[in-house]
C-alpha positions in Angstrom: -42.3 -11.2 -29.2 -42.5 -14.8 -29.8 -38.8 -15.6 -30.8 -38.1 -14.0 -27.3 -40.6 -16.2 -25.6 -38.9 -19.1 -27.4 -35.3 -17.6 -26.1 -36.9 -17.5 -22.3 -39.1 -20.6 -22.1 -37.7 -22.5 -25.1 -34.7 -24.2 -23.6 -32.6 -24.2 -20.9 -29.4 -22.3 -22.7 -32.0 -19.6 -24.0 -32.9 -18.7 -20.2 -29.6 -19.0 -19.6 -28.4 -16.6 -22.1 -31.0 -13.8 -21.4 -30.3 -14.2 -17.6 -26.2 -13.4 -18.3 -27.7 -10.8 -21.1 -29.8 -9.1 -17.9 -27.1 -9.9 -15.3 -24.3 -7.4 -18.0 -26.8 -4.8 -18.4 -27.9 -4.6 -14.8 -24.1 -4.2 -13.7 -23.4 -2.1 -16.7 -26.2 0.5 -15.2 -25.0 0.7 -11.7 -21.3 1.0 -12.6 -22.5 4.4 -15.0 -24.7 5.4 -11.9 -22.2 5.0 -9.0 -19.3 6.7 -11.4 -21.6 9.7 -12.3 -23.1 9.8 -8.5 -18.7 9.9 -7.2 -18.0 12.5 -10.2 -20.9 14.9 -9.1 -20.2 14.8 -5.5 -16.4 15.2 -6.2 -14.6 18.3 -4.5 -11.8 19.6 -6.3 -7.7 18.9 -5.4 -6.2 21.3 -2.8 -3.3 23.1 -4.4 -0.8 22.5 -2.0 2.6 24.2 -4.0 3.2 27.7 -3.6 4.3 29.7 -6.5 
């Protein structure tokens, strides 16, 4: 706990780094979210040929 309480308070480029660190995993989560939410609420293509 403390090296991440260094990494936070400890500097400047520490804070920095966790805030891009948060920043990918926050986007990461609602890109997996919004995909899975359009994928369940997909309807399937209309056939349009005729065989």
């Amino acid at each position: 706990m403390e090296l991440w309480m260094d990494l936070l308070f400890g500097n400047p480029i520490g804070l920095a780094s966790m805030a891009v660190i948060g920043t990918t995993v926050g986007l990461c989560t609602f890109y997996a979210v919004y995909f899975l939410i359009k994928i369940k609420n997909a309807k399937p293509p209309i056939e349009t040929h005729k065989a």
